[in-house]
C-alpha positions as CSV (number, residue, x, y, z in Angstrom):
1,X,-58.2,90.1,248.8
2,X,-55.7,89.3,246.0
3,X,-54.0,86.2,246.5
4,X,-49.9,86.4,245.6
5,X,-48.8,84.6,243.1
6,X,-45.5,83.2,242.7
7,X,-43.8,81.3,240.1
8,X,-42.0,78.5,239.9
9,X,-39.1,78.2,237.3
10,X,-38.6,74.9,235.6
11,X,-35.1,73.6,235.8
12,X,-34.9,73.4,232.3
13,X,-35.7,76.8,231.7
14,X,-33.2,78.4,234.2
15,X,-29.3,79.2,232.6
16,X,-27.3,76.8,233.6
17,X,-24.2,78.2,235.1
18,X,-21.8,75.3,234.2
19,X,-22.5,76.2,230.2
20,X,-20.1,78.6,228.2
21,X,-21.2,81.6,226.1
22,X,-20.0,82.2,222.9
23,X,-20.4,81.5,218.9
24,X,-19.4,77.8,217.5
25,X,-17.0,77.6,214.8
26,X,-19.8,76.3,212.5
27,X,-21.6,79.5,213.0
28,X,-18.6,82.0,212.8
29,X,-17.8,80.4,209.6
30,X,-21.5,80.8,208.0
31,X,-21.3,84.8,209.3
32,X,-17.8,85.0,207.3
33,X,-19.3,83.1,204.3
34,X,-22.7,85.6,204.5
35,X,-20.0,88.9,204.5
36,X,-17.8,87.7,202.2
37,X,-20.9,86.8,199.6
38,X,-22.3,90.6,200.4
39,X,-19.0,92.2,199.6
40,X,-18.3,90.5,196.6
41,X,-21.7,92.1,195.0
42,X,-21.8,94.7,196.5
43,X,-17.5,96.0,196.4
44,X,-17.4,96.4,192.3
45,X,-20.7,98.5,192.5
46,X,-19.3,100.8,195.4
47,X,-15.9,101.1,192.9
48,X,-18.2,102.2,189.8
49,X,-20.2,104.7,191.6
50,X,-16.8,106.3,193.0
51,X,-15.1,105.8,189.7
52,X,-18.1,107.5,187.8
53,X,-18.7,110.3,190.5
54,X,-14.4,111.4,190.2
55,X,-15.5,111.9,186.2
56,X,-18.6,114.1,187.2
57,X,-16.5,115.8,189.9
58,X,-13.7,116.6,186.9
59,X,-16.3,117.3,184.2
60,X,-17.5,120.5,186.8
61,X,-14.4,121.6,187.5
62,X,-13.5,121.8,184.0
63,X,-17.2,123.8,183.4
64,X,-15.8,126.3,186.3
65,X,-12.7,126.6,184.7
66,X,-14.4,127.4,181.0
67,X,-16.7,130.2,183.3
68,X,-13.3,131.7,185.0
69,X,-11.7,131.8,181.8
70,X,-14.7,133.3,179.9
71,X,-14.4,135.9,182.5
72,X,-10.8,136.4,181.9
73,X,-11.5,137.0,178.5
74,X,-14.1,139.6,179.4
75,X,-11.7,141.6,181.5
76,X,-8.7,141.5,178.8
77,X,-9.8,140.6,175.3
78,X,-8.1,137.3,175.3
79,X,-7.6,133.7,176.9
80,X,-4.3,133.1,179.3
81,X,-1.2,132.0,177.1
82,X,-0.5,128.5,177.5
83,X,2.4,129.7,179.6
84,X,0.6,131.7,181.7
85,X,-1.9,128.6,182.6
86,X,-4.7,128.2,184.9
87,X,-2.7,129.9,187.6
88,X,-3.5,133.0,185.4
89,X,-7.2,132.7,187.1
90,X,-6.2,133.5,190.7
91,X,-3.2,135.4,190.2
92,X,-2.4,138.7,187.6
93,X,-0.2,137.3,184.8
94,X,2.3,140.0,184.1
95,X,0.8,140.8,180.7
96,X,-3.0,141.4,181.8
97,X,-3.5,145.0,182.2
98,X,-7.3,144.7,183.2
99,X,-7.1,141.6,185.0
100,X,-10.0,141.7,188.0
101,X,-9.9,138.5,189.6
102,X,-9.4,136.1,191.3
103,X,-11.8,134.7,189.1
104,X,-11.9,131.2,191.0
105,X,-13.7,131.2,194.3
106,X,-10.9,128.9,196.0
107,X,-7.9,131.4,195.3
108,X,-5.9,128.5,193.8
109,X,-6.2,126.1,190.8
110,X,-7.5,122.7,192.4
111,X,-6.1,119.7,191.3
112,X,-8.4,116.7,189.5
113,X,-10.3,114.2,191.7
114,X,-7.0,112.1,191.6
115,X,-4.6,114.7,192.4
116,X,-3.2,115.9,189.1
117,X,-3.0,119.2,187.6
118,X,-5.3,120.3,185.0
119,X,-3.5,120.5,181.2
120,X,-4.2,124.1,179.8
121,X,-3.6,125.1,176.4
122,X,-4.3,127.8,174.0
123,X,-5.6,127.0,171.2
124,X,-7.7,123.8,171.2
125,X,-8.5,121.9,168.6
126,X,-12.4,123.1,168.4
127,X,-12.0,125.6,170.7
128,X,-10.5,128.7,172.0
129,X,-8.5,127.1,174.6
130,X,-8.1,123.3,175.8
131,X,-8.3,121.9,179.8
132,X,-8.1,118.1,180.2
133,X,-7.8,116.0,183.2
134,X,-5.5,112.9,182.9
135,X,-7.7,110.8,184.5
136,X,-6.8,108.3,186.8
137,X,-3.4,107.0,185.3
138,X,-2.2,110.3,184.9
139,X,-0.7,110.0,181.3
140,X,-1.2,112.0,178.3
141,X,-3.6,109.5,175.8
142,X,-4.0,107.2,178.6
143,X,-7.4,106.0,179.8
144,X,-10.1,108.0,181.1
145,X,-9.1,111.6,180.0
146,X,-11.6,114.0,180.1
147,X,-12.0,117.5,179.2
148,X,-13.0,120.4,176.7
149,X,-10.6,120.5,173.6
């Protein structure tokens, strides 16, 4: 026959019920000291890799322009006037006789990674045509402005 066992629970083992739950200053001070600490090596880090993935995001929508516009130039024998712009892409300029777009997939011209329009102009300095983003201050000459000139 088995024999039932029982336990006996030490006093100094048991909860006591007069004692109140919670975190000491000393402790939520240390936690805020830890976070802080992570955050401040970690936060500049986070800030490049967004600040270097906006340039890679601009940089391919300038290549997708430059493949719209090559197609552009396929249909009609030449690039969009300067006046006529980027809009030119996803709407028939008045002056295109063979134009067969839309030749962007989005059916409008998208703005840069930090909301600006795209500078078009015909001609570049090396090239055909020119399409810069601003970059993230927005001004002509300013930092950070990429494109193909």
């Amino acid at each position: 026959m088995m024999a039932s066992v029982r336990f006996r629970f030490d006093q100094s083992v048991r909860p006591r019920r007069d004692a109140q739950g919670g975190f000491t200053l000393v402790e939520l001070l240390v936690v805020l000291v830890i976070l802080g600490l992570v955050m401040g090596l970690a936060g500049p880090r986070v800030l490049g890799y967004l600040s270097s993935s906006r340039d890679k995001a601009a940089k391919l929508q300038i290549e997708s322009f430059a493949s719209a516009l090559d197609l552009f130039y396929l249909d009609n024998g030449r690039y969009p006037s300067t006046s006529e712009g980027l809009q030119s892409l996803v709407q028939r300029p008045p002056a295109a006789e063979n134009w067969s777009g839309p030749y962007l997939k989005q059916g409008s011209v998208p703005a840069d990674p930090w909301g600006h329009p795209y500078e078009y102009r015909t001609p570049g300095k090396t090239a055909p045509y020119a399409i810069l983003s601003l970059g993230a201050d927005g001004v002509k000459g300013g930092n950070g402005v990429i494109g193909k000139e």
